[in-house]
C-alpha positions in Angstrom: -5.9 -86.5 228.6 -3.5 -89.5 229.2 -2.1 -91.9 226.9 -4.7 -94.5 227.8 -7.5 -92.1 227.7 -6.1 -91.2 224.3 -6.6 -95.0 223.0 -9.5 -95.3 223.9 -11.0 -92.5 222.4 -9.0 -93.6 218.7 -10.4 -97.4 219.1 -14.1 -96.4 219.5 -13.7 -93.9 217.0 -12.2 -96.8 214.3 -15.3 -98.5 215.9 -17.7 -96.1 214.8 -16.1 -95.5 211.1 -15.6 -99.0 210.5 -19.2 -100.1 211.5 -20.6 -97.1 209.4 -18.6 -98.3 206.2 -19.9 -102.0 206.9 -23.4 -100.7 207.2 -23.3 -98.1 204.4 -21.4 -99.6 201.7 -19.2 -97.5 200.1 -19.3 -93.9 201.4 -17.3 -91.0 200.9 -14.8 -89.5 203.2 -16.4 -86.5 203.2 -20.1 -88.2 204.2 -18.2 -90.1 207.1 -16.9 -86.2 208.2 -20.5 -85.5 208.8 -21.8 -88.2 210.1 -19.2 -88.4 213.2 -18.3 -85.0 213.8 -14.8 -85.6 213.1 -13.0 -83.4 211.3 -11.4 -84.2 207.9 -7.7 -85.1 209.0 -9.0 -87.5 211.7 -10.9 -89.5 209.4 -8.3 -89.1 206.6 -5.9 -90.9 209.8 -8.9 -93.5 211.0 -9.6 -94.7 207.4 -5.6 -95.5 206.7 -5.4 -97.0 209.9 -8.2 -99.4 209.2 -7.2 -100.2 205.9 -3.4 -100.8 207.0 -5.5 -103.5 209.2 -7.1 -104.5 205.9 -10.6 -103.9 206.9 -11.5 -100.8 204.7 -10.2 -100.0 201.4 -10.1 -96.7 199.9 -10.7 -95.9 196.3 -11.1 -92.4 194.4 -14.8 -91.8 193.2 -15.9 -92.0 189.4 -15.5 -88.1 188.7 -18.2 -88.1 185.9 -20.7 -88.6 189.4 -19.7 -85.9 191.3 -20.5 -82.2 191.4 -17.3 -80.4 193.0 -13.8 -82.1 194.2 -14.5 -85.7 194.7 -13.8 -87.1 197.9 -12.3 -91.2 198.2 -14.7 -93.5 198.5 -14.7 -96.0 201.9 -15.6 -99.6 200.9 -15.4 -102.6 203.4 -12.6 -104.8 202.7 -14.7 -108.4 201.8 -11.3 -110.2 202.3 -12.1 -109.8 206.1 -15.0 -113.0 206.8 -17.0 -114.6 209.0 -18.0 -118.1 208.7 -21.6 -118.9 209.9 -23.7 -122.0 210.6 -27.2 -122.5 211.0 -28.2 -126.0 212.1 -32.2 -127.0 211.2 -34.2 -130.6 211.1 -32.9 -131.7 207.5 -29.6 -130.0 206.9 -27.4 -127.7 207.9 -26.2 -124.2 206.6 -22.7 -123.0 206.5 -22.2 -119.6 205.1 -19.1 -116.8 204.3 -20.1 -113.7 204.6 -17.7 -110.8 203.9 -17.7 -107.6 205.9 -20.4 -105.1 204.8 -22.9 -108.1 205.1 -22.3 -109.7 201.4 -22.6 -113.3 201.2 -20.1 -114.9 199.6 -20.3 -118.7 199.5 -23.3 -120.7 201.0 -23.4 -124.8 201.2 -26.5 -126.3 202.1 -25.6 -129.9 203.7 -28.7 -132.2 203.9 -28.9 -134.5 206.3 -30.6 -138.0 206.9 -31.9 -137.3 209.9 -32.0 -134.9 212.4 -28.4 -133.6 213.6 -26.9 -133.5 216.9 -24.8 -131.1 218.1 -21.6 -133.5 217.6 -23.0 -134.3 214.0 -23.1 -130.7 213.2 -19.6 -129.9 214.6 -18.7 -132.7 212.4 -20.0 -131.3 209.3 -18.8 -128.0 209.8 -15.1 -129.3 210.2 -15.6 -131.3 207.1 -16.8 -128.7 204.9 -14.4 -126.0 205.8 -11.7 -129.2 205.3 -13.2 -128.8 202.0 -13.1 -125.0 201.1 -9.3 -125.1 202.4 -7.8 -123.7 199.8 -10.7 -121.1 199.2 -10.2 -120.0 203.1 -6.5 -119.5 202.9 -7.1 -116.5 200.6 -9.6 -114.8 203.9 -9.1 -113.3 207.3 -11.8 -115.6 209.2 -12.7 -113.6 211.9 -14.8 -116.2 213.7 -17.9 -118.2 213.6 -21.8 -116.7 214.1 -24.1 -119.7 215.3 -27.6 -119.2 214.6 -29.8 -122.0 216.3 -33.5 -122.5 216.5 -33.4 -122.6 220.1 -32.9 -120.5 223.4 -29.2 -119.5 223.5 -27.8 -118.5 226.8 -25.8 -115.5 226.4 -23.8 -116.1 229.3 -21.7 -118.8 227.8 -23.5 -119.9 224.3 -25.0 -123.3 225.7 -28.4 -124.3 223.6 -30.8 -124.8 226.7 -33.0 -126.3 224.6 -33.4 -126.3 220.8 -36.9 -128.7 221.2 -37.0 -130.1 217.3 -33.8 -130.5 217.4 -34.1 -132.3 220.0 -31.0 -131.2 222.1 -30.8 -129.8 226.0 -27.7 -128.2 227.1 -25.8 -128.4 224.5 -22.7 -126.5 224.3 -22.4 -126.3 220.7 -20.5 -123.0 221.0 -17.4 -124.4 222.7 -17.4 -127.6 220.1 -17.3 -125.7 217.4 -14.6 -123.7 218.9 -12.5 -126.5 220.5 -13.3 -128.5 216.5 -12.0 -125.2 214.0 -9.8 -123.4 216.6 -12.3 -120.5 215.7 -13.9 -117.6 218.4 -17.6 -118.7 218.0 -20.5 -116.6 218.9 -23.9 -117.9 219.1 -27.6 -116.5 219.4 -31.1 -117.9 218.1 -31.6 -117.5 214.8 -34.8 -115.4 215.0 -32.9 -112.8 216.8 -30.0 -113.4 214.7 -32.7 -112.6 211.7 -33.8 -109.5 213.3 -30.7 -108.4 213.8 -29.4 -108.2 210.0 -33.2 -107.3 208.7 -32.8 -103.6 210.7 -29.2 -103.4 209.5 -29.6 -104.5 205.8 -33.1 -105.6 205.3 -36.3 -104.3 205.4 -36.3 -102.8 208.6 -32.8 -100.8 208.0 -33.5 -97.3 210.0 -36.2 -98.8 212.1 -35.8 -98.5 215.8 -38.6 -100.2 216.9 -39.0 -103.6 215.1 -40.6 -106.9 215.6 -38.8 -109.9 213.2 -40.7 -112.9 212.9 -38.8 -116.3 211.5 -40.5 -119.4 209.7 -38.9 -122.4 209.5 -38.9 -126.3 209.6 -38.2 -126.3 213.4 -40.9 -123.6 214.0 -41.3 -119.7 214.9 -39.0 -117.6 216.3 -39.3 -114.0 217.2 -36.6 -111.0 217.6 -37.3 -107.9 219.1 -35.4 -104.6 218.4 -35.8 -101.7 220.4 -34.4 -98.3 220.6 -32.0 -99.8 218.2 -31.1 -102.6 220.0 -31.5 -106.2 220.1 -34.0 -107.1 223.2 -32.3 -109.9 224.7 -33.8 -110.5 228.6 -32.7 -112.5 231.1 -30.5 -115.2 230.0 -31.1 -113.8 226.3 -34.6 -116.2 226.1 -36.3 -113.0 224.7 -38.6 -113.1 221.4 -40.3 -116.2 221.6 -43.3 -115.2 219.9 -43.7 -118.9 218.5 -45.1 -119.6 222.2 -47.6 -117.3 222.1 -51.8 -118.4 222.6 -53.4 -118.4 219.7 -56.2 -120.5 220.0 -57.8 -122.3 223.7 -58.5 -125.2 221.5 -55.3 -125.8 220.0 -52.9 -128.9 220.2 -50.3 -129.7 222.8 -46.9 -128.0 222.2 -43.8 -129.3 223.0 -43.5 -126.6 225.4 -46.0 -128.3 227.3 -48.8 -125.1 226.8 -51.4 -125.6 224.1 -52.8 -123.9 220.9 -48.9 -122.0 220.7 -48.8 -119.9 217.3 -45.9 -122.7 215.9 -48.6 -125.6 216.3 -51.2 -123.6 214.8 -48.6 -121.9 212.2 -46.2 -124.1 210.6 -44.4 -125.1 207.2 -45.0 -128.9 206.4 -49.0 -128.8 206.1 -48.4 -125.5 203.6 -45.8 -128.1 201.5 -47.7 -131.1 201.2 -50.5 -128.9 200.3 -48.5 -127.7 197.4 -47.2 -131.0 197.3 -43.6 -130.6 197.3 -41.4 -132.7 199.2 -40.2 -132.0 202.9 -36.8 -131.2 202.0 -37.8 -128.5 198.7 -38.7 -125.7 201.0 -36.8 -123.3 198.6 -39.8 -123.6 195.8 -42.5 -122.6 198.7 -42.5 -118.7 197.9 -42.4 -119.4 193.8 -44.8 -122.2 194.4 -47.5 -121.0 197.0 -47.7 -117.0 195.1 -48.4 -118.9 192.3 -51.0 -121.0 193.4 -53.1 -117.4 194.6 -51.3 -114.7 191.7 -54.4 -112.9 190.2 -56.4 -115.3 188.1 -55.1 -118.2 189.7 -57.6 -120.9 191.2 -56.4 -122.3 194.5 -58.0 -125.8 196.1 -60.8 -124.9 198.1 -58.5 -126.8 201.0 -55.4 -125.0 200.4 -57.3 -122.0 200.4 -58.7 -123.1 203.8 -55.2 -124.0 205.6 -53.7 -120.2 204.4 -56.4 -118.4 205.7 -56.6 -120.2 208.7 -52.7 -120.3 209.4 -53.2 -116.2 208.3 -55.8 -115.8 210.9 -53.8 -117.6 213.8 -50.5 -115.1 212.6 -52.7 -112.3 213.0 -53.9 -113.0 216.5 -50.2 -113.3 217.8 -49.1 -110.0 215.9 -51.9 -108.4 217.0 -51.0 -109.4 221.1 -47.3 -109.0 220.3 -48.1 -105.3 218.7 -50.2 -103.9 222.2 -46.5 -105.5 223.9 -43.8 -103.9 222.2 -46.1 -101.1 220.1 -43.3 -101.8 217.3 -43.2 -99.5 214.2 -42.4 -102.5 211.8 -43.1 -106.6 211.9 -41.3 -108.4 209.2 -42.1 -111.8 208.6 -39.4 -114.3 207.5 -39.1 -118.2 205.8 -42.2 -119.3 205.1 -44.1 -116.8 207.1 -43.1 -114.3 204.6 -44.5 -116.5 201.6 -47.5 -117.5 203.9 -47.9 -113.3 203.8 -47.3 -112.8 200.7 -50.4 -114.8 199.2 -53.0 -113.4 200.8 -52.0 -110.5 202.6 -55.3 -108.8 203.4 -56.2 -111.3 205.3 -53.5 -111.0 207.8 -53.9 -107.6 207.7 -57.4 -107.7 208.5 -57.2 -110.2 211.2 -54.4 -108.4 212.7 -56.0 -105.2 213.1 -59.0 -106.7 214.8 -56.3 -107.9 217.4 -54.7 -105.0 217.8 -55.6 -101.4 219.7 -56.5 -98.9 217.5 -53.6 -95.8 218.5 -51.2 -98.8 218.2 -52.3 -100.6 214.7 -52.1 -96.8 213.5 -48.9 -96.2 211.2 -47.9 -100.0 212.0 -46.1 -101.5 208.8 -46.3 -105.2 207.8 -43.9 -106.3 205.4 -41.6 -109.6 204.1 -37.8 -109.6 205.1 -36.0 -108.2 202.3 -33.0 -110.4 202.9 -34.5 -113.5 201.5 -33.0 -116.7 202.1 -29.4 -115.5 203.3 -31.2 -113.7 206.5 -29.3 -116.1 208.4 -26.6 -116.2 207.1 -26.1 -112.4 207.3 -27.3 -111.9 210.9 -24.8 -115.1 212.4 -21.9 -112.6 210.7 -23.0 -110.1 212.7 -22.4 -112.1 216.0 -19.1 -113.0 214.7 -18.2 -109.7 213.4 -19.4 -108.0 216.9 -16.2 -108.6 218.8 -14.1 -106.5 215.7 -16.7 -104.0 215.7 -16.3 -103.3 219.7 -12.3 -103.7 218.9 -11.1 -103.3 215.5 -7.0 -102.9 217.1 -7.4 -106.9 218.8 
């Protein structure tokens, strides 16, 4: 084997411990043995190497744990960040998110209005202006852009994010030319589904359907065999375009009676009556209004179950598709599930084939509100996983 051969095989092997120790914690030397086939002095090499690049940092075990000779404990080093934004209708979300998927600091920036793409690049520059001197103490190893739009992979131009009203933006390259930061970019659904079967609910799931809820709509990621279904141009997942009803409204796709004009968040908050901008109370708010004993308005009763009944007929078609093992539902899809879940269940299993419903498991994204967040540091973090020596 030549030199170059040689290099090779010692970078994808630092690949493969270094994303096992961001995806697993804090495991032992001796666990990462096992898991790669490697033997001990390899990994013993691998593990020094990567924490001389201050990406891992090794640690002896708590003795009073362990049953035989303790073995050093791998931890990711949360010195090494990513930065990631997540433009919506009414604000936009800047994160920092340490390896091994930990969020670190989150500002929510309201807006008056509905950003552009320069406004956003604008923000971002001025709030990173801000966190200067935190920064300086972080190896930023690029941005994760998370848009509510269709994201073309081949260069990272928003071909159109419809609520936000933009077409062809190439927010990717702003953001880039504004921070001097690499920037990768995907939509946020699949962003979401992304960090859900890494760290959230669907961790260990191959076969996984992640549906997002927010103020510009319904998103959808698909992960198959593992992997992240991307299509085309990366346009894959858009399960808030699904028919759910023949005598729906117009959509701003141009189709009618789409899941996201049937299925959406403001009627659910000014049914609660909270403001537009106080999404964050929805969950606490709306599981309240049906926790056992509770009495519900007869018409806020009406728009769950009908919004319930709508989700269920696009799982249900989306299921027979993809024949997924899991759907997770995310935002305010999640908190729409959450108070009443029988009846999405039961409208979902009238839509759906009976070998396929079988063994299917609905659940809420366990990531909560920094979903986001942690899937746009997975874009970012991407290009060190493939290359942890650039």
């Amino acid at each position: 084997m030549n030199g170059n051969n040689l290099d090779q095989v010692r970078r994808t092997n630092l690949s493969t411990v270094l994303r096992l120790v961001h995806e697993n914690g804090a495991p032992s030397r001796a666990w990462l043995t096992r898991q790669t086939g490697l033997n001990r002095s390899t990994i013993a090499a691998l593990v020094a190497e990567l924490a001389q690049r201050e990406l891992v940092v090794e640690s002896e075990p708590d003795p009073t744990n362990q049953v035989g000779r303790p073995s050093p404990v791998i931890r990711p080093n949360e010195r090494t960040v990513a930065i990631t934004v997540h433009p919506e209708l009414d604000a936009v979300d800047i994160g920092l998110v340490a390896l091994g998927g930990r969020v670190l600091r989150r500002v929510h920036f309201e807006t008056s209005g509905i950003p552009t793409a320069e406004e956003t690049v604008d923000i971002v520059t001025s709030v990173l202006a801000g966190m200067k001197a935190e920064l300086d103490g972080y190896r930023i190893v690029g941005i994760g852009l998370a848009v509510p739009g269709l994201v073309r992979d081949s260069d990272g131009v928003v071909s159109v994010a419809p609520h936000l009203g933009w077409n062809d933006e190439p927010l990717a390259a702003l953001l880039g030319a504004a921070t001097g930061y690499p920037v990768a970019s995907a939509n946020d659904a699949n962003a979401g589904a992304i960090a859900e079967s890494i760290f959230g609910a669907g961790r260990g799931i191959s076969e996984l359907i992640y549906l997002n809820g927010g103020a510009s709509g319904i998103g959808g990621g698909v992960i198959s065999r593992g992997e992240l279904l991307r299509g085309t141009s990366g346009f894959a997942g858009e399960i808030g375009h699904t028919l759910v009803t023949s005598a729906g409204v117009e959509c701003h796709c141009g189709a009618w009676g789409c899941l996201e004009t049937e299925v959406s968040r403001q009627p659910l908050l000014e049914a609660l009556g909270l403001p537009r901008g106080d999404a964050e109370r929805l969950d606490d708010v709306l599981l309240a209004a049906f926790a056992p004993g509770a009495s519900p308005q007869a018409s806020l009763t009406e728009l769950v179950e009908r919004q319930l009944g709508f989700l269920g007929v696009a799982l249900g078609n989306t299921a027979n598709v993809f024949n997924p093992r899991m759907i997770v539902l995310g935002g305010f899809l999640g908190s729409l599930y959450g108070a009443a879940p029988g009846i999405l269940d039961a409208a979902f299993q009238k839509r759906t084939m009976a070998a396929v419903h079988d063994g299917i498991v609905i659940t809420r994204a366990g990531l909560g509100s920094n979903i986001l967040l942690i899937g746009a540091a997975e874009l970012a973090f991407a290009e060190l996983f493939r290359n942890p020596t650039a």
